[in-house]
SEVORO-273707 format. One record per residue: residue number from 1; x, y, z of N, C-alpha, C, CB in turn. Coordinates in steps of 0.02 Angstrom, whole numbers. Each point is the difference from the previous one (the first is absolute). Glycine has a CB too. Layout:
(NUM (X Y Z) (X Y Z) (X Y Z) (X Y Z));
...
This chain:
(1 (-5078 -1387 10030) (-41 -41 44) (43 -31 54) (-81 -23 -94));
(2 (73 13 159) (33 -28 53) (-15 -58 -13) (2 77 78));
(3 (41 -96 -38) (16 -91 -18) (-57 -5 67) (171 -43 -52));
(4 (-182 84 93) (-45 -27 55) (-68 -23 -28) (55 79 84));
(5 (-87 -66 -125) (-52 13 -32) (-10 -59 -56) (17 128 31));
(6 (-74 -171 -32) (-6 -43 -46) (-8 34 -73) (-47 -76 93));
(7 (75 25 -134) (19 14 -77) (-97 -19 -35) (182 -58 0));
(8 (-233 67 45) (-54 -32 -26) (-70 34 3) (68 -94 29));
(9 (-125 75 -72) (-36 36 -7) (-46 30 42) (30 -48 -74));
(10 (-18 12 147) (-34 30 56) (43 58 -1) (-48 -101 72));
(11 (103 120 -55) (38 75 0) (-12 62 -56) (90 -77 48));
(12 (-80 11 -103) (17 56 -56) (-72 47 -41) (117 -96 -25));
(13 (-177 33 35) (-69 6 -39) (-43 -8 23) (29 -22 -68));
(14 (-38 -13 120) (-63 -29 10) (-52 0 -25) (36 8 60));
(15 (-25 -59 -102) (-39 -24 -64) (-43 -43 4) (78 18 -51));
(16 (-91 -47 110) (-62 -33 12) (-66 40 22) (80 -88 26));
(17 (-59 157 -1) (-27 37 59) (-41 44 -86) (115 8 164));
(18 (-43 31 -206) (-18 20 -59) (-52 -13 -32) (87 1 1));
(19 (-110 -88 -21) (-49 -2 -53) (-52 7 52) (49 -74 -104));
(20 (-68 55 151) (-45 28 22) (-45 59 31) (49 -79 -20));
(21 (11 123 30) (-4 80 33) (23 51 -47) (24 -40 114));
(22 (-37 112 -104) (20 36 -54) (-3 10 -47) (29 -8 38));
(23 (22 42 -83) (-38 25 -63) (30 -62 -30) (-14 146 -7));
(24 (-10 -185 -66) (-8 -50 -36) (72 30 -31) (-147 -41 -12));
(25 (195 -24 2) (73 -14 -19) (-9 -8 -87) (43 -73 130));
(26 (26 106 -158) (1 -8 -53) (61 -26 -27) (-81 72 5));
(27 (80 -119 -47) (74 -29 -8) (7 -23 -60) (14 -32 106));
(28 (30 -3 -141) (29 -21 -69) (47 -53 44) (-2 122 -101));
(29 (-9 -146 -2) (41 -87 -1) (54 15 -9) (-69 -75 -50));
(30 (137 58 68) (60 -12 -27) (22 -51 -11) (15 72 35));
(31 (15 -84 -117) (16 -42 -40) (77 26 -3) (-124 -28 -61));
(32 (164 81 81) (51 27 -27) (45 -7 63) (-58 78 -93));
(33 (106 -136 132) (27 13 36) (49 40 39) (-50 -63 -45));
(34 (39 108 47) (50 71 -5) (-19 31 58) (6 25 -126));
(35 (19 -12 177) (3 41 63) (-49 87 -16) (150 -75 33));
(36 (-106 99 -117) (-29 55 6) (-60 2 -30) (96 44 12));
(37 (-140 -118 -50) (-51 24 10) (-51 9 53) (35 -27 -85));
(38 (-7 3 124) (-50 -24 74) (6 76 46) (40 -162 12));
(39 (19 182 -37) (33 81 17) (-67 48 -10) (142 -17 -57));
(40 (-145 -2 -21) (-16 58 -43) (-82 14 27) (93 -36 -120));
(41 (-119 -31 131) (-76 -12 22) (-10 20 54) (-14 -83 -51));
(42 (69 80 110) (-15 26 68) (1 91 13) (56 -129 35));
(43 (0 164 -116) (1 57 11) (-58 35 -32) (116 -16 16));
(44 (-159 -33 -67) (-51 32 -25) (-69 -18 37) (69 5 -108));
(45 (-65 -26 150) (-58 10 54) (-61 -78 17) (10 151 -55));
(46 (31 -205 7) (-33 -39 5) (-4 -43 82) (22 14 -139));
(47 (-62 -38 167) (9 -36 64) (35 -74 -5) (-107 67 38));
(48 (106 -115 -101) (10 -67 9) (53 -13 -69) (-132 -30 72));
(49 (142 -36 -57) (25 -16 -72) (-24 -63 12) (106 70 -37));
(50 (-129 -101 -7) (8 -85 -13) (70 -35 -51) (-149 12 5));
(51 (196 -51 29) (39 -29 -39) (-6 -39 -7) (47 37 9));
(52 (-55 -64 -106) (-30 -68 -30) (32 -50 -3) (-51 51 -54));
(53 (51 -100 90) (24 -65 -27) (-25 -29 -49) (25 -12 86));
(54 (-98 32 -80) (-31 -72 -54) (24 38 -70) (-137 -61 71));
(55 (139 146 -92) (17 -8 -71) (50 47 0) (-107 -35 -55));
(56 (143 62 97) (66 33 -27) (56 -55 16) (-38 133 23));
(57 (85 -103 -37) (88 -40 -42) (37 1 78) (28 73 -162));
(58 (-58 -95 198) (32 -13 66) (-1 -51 46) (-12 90 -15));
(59 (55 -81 68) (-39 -84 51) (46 50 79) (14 -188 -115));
(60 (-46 127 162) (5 51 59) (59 -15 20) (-109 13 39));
(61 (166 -9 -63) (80 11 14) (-3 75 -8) (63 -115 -50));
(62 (-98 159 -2) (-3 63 12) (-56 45 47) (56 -28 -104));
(63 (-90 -1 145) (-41 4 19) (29 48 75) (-60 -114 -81));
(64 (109 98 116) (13 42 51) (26 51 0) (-2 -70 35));
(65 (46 99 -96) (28 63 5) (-71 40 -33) (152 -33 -11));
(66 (-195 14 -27) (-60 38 -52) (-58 16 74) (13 -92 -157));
(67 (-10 45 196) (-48 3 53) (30 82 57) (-25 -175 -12));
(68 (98 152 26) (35 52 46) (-1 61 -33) (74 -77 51));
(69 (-63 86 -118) (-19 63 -48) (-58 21 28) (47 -35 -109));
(70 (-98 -4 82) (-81 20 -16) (-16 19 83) (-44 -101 -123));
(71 (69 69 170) (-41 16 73) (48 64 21) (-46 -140 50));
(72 (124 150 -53) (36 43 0) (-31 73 -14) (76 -94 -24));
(73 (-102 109 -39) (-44 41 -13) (-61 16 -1) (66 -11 -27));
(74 (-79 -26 78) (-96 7 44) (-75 -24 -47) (52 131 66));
(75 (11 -163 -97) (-59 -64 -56) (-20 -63 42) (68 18 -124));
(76 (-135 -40 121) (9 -78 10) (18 -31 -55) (-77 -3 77));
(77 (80 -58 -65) (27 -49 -42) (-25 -41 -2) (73 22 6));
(78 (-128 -61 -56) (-35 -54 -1) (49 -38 -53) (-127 51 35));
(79 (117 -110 -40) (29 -51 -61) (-45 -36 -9) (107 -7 19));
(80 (-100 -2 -95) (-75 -43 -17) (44 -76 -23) (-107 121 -63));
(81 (88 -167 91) (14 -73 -14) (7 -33 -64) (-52 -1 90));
(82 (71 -38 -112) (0 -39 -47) (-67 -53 -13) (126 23 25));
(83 (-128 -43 46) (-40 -59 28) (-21 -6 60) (47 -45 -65));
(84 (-114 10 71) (-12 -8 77) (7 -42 63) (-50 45 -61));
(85 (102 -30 63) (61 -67 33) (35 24 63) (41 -43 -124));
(86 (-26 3 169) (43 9 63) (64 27 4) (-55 -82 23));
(87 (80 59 -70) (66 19 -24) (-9 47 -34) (45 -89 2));
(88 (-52 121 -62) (-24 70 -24) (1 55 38) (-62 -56 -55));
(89 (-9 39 106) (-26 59 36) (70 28 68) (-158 -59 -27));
(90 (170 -25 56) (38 -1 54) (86 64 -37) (-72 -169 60));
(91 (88 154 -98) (62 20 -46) (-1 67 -9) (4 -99 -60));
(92 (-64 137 45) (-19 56 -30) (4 37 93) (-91 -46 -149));
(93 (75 27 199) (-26 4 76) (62 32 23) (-82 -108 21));
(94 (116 39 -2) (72 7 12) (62 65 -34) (-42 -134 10));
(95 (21 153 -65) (41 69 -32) (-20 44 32) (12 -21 -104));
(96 (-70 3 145) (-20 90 26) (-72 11 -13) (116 61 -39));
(97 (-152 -70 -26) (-48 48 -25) (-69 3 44) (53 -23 -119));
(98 (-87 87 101) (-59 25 50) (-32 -48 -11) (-9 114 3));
(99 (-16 -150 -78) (-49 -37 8) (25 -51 -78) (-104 99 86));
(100 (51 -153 -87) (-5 -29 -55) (-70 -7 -30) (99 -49 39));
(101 (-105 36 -119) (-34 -2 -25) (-23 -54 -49) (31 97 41));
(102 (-57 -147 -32) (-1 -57 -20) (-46 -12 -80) (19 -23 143));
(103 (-11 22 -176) (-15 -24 -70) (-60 -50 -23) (119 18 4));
(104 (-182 -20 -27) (-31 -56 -1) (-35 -29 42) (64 -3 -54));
(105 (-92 34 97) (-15 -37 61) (-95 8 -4) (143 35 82));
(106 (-148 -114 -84) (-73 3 -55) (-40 -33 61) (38 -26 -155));
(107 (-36 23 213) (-40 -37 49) (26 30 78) (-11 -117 -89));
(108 (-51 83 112) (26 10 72) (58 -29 42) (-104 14 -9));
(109 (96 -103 -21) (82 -34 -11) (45 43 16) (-22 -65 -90));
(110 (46 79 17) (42 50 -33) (27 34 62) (-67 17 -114));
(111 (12 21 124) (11 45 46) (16 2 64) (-51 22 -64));
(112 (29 -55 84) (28 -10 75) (71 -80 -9) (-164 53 73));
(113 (184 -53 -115) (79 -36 -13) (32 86 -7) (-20 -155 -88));
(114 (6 168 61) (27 78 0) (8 23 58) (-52 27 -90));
(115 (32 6 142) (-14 15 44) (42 -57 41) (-110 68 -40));
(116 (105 -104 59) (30 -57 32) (77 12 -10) (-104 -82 -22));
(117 (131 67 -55) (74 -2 -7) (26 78 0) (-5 -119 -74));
(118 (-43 169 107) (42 77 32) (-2 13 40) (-5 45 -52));
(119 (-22 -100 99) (-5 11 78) (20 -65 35) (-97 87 -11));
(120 (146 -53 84) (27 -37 51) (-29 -38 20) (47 61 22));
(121 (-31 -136 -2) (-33 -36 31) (-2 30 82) (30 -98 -96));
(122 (-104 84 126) (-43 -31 -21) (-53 12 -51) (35 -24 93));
(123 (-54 72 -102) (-32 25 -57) (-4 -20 -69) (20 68 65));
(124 (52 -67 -80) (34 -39 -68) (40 -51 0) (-3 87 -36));
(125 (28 -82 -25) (53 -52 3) (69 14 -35) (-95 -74 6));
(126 (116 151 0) (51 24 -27) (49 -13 36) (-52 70 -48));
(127 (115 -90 7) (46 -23 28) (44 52 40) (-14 -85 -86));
(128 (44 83 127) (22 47 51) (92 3 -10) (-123 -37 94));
(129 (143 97 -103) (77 -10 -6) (4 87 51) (37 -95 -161));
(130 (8 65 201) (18 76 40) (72 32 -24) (-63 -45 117));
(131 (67 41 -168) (44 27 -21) (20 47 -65) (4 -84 70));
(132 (-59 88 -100) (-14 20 -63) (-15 95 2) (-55 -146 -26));
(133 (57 180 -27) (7 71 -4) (-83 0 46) (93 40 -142));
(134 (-133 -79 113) (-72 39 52) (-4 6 88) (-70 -56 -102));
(135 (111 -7 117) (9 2 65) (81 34 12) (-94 -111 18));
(136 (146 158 -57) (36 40 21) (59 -39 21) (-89 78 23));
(137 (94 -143 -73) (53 -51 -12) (16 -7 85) (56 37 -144));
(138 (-111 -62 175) (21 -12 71) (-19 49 53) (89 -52 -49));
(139 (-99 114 30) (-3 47 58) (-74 42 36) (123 11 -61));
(140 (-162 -43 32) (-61 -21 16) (-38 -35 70) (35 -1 -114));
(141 (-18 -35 160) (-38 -36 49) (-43 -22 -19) (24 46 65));
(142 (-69 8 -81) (-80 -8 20) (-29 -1 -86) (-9 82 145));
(143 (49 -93 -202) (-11 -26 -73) (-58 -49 -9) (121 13 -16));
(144 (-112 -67 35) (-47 -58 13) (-76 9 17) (103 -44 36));
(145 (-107 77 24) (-75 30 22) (-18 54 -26) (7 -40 92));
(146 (12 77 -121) (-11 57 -27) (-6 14 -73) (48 18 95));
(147 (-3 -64 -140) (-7 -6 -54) (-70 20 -42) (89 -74 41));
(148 (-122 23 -30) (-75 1 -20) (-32 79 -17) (-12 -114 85));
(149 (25 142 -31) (-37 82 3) (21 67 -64) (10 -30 149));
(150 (56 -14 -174) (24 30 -38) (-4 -1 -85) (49 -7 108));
(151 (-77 -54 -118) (-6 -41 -62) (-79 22 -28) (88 -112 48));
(152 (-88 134 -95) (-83 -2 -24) (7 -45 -64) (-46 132 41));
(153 (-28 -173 -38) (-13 -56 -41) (-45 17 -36) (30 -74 63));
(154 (-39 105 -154) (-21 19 -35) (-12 -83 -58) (54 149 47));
(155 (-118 -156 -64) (-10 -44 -26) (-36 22 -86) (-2 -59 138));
(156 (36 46 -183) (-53 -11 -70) (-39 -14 -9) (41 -11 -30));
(157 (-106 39 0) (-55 -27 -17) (2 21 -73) (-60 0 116));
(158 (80 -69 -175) (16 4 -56) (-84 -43 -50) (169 6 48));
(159 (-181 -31 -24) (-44 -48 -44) (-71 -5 25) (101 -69 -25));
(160 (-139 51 -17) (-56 -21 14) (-54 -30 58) (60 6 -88));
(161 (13 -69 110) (-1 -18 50) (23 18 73) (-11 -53 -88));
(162 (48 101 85) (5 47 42) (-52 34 40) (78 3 -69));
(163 (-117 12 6) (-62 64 9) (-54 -48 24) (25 99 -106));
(164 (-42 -145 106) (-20 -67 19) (-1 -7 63) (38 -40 -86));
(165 (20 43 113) (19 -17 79) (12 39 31) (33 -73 -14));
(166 (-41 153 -22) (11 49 49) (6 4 66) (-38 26 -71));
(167 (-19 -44 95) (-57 -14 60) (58 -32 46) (-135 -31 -66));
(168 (167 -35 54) (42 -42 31) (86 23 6) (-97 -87 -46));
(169 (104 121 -15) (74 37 1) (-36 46 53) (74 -3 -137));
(170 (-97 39 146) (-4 60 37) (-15 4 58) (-18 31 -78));
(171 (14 -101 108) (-23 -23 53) (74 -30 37) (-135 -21 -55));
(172 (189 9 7) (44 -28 29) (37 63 72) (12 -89 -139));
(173 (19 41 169) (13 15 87) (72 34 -31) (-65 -121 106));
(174 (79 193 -77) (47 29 -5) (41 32 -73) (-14 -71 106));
(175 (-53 68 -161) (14 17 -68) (-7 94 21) (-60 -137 -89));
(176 (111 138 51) (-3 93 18) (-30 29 -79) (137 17 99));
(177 (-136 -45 -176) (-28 49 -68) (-9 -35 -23) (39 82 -19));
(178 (-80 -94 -27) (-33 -32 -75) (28 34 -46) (-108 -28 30));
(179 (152 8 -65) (12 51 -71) (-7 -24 -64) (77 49 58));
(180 (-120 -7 -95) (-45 -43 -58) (59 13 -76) (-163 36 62));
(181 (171 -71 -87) (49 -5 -71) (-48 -3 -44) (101 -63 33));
(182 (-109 128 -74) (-64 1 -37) (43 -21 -64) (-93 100 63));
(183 (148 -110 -73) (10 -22 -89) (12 -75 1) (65 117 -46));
(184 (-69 -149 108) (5 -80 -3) (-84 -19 15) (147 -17 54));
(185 (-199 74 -58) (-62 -30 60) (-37 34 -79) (18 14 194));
(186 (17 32 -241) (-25 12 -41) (-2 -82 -70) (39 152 60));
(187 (33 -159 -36) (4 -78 -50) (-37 -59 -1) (94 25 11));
(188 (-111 -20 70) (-47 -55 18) (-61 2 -1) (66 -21 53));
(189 (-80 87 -77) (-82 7 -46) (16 -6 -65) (-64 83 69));
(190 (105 -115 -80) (-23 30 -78) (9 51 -45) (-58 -42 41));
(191 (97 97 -18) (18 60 -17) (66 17 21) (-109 25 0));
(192 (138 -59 -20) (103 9 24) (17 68 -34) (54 -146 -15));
(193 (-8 174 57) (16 51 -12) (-37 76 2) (54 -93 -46));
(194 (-131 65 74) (-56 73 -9) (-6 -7 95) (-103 -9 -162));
(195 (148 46 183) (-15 14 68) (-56 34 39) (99 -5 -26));
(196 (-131 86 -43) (-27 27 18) (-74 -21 -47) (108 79 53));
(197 (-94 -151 -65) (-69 -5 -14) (-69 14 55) (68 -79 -77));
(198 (-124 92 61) (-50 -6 38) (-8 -62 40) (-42 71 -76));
(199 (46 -129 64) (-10 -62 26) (68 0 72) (-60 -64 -144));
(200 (120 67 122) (44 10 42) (7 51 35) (36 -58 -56));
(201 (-71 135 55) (10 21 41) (-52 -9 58) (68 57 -78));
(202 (-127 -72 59) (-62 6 55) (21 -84 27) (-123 101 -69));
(203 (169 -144 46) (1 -78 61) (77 42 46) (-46 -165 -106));
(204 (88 216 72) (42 34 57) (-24 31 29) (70 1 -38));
(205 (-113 36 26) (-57 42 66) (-25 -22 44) (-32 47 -57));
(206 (15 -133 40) (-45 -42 60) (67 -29 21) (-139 -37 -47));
(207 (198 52 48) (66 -34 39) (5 73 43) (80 -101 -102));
(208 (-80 140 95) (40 61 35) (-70 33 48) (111 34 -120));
(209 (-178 -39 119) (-62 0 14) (4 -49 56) (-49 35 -114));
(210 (45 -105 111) (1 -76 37) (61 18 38) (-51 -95 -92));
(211 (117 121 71) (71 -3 44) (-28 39 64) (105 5 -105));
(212 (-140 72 85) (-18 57 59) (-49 -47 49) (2 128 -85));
(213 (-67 -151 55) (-48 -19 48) (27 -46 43) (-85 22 -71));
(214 (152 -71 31) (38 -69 53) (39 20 34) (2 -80 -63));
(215 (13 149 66) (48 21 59) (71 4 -29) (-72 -58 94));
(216 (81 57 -154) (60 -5 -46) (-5 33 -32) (21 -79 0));
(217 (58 122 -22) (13 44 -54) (34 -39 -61) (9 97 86));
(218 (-53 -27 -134) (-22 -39 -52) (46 40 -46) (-130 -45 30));
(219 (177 -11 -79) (43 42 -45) (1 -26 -75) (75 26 104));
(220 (-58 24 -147) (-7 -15 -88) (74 28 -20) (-150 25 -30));
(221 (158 -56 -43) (43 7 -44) (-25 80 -32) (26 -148 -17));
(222 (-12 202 -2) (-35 24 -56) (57 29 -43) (-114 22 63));
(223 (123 -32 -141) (46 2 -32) (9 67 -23) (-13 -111 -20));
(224 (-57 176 50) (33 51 -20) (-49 41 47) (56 -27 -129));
(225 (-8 103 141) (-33 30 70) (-84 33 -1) (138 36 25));
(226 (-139 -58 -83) (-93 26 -10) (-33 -40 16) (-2 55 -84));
(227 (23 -142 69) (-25 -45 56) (-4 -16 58) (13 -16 -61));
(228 (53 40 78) (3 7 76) (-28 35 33) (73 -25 -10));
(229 (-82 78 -10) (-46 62 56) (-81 -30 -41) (108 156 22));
(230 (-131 -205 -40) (-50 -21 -11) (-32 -59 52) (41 44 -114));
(231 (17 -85 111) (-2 -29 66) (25 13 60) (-10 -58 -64));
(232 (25 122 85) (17 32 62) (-68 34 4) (138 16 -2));
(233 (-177 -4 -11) (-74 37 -23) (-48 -50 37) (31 53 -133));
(234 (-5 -134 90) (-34 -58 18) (13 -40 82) (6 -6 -141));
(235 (49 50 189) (-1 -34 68) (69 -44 1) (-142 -6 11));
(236 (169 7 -68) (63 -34 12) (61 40 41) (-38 -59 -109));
(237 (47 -5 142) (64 42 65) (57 -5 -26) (-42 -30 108));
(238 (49 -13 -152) (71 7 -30) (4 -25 -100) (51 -37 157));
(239 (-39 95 -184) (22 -17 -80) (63 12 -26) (-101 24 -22));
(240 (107 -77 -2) (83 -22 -29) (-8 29 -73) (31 -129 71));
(241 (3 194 -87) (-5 43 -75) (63 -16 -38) (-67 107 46));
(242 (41 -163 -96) (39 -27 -49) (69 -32 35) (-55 90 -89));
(243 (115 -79 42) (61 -3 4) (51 31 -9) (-43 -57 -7));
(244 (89 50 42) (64 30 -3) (0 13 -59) (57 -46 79));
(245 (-46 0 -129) (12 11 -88) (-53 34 -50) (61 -107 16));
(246 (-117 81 5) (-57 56 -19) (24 65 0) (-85 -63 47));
(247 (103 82 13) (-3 70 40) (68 15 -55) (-54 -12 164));
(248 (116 -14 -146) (60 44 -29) (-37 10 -82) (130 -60 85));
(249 (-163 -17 -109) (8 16 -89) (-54 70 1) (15 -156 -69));
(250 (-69 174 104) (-60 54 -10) (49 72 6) (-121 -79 66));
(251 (169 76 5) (27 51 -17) (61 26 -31) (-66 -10 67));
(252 (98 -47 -118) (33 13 -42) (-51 31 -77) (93 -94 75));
(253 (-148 64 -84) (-33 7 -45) (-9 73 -9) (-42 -110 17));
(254 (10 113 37) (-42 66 28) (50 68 -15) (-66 -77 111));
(255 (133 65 -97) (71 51 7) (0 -17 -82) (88 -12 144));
(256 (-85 -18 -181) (22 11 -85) (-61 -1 -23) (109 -58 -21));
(257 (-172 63 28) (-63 14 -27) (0 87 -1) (-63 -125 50));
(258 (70 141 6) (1 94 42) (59 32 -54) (-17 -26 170));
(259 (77 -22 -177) (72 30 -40) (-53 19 -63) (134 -90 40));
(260 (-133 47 -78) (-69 -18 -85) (-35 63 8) (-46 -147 -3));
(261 (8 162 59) (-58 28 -6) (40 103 2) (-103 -142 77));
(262 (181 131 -42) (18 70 24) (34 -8 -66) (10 29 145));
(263 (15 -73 -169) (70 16 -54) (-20 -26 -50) (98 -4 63));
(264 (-106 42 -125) (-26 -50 -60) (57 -25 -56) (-118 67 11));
(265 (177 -51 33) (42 -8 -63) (32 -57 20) (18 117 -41));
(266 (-49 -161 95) (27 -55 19) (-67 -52 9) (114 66 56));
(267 (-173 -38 -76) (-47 -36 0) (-36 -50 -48) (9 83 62));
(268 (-2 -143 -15) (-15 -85 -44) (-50 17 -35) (24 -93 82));
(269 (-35 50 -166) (-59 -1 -22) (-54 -29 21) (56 16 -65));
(270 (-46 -96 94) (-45 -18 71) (51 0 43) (-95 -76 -37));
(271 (48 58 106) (28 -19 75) (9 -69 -8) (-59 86 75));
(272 (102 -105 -40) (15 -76 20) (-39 -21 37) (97 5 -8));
(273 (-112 34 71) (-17 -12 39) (-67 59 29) (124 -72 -1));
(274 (-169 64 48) (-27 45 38) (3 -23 83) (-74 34 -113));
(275 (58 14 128) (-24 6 77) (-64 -29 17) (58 101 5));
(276 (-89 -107 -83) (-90 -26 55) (15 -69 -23) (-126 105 -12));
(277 (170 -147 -21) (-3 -59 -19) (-11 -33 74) (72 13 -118));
């Protein structure tokens, strides 16, 4: 990449332009800070990655070389927050990444503080440093005004109350996705841990349904790819399929399940493990 050329997601993705145009993005969580998994995802055809703050073993000191990886190899790079905070969002900004993804965000409030702390004043109220890897540690000019175009603002819709205020989240000024967390929106009915219950999937249908008609793309968690092409079926522009660790443990499983099934003289009396777990 020339140094002439910004290190950012207007160049590398255009990932604001993405959730709304084209064919619908598919991406995974990373919990595993490692360059080559972000490698491994961009060579197997995925479009995005999300890197977790709120539950993998990291913080954003690793955040700029995992970002230069992931965009390096024609991935975007979203990071999902801890919290919905100025500092958070602003921190996660400054490393570079295409977009952020904010956690919890149960109102219209919510939402437009969101929105606010990822965008330049006047618009926002993100703090401005011209010197940082997104603005090209200085070599940028035009960083400041331009910034904005590059950043997409993906918001959670986890709870009850979420689904509640749809109407008002989706209304907020300059929100680019709704993305629904069906195993925290499953807890808050009443049914923790049943994602694909009936109840939880038809209040994620009226999130990804409500996102299209508000002029917003509409994105889900789905923990395995039969869900996902279920809700790619359902109009969603962007689904996040499981995790990094999901993914490696299924296809480790999957490789000594096939050994069992070809070689019997090395084959377990049970499995430890399966692939459909």
């Amino acid at each position: 990449m020339s140094l002439e050329q910004p290190m950012t997601a207007s160049t590398h993705t255009g990932l604001r332009q993405r959730l709304c145009d084209g064919p619908p993005l598919v991406g995974t969580f990373v919990t595993v800070p490692r360059v080559e998994i972000l490698e491994i995802a961009a060579v197997s055809g995925f479009d995005l990655v999300v890197l977790d703050l709120e539950h993998g073993p990291f913080g954003v000191e690793a955040l700029p070389a995992l970002i230069a990886a992931g965009q390096g190899a024609g991935l975007a790079v979203v990071v999902r927050v801890a919290e919905n905070s100025e500092q958070a969002i602003g921190a996660v900004l400054d490393a570079g990444a295409d977009g952020v993804l904010i956690p919890h965000v149960n109102n219209a409030a919510a939402a437009g503080a969101a929105v606010r702390a990822a965008r330049m004043p006047p618009a926002g109220t993100r703090s401005l440093h011209a010197w940082i890897r997104a603005a090209r540690y200085g070599a940028d000019p035009d960083y400041a005004a331009t910034a904005d175009n590059g950043v997409a603002v993906l918001v959670m819709a986890e709870g009850q109350e979420a689904i509640r205020d749809l109407p008002g989240i989706l209304a907020t000024p300059d929100l680019d996705a709704v993305f629904v967390g069906p195993m925290d929106l499953s807890a808050s009915l009443g049914l923790t841990g049943q994602p694909g219950h009936p109840r939880v999937t038809a209040l994620a249908g009226e999130v990804l349904t409500g996102a299209a008609a508000g002029g917003r793309a509409g994105g889900i968690f789905a923990p395995t790819v039969e869900q996902a092409a279920t809700w790619f079926a359902a109009g969603a522009r962007l689904v996040v399929v499981s995790v990094d660790t999901d993914l490696t443990r299924r296809g480790f499983a999957a490789a000594r399940d096939a050994l069992d099934d070809l070689t019997p003289s090395i084959r377990r009396p049970t499995r430890r493990s399966n692939v459909d777990r």
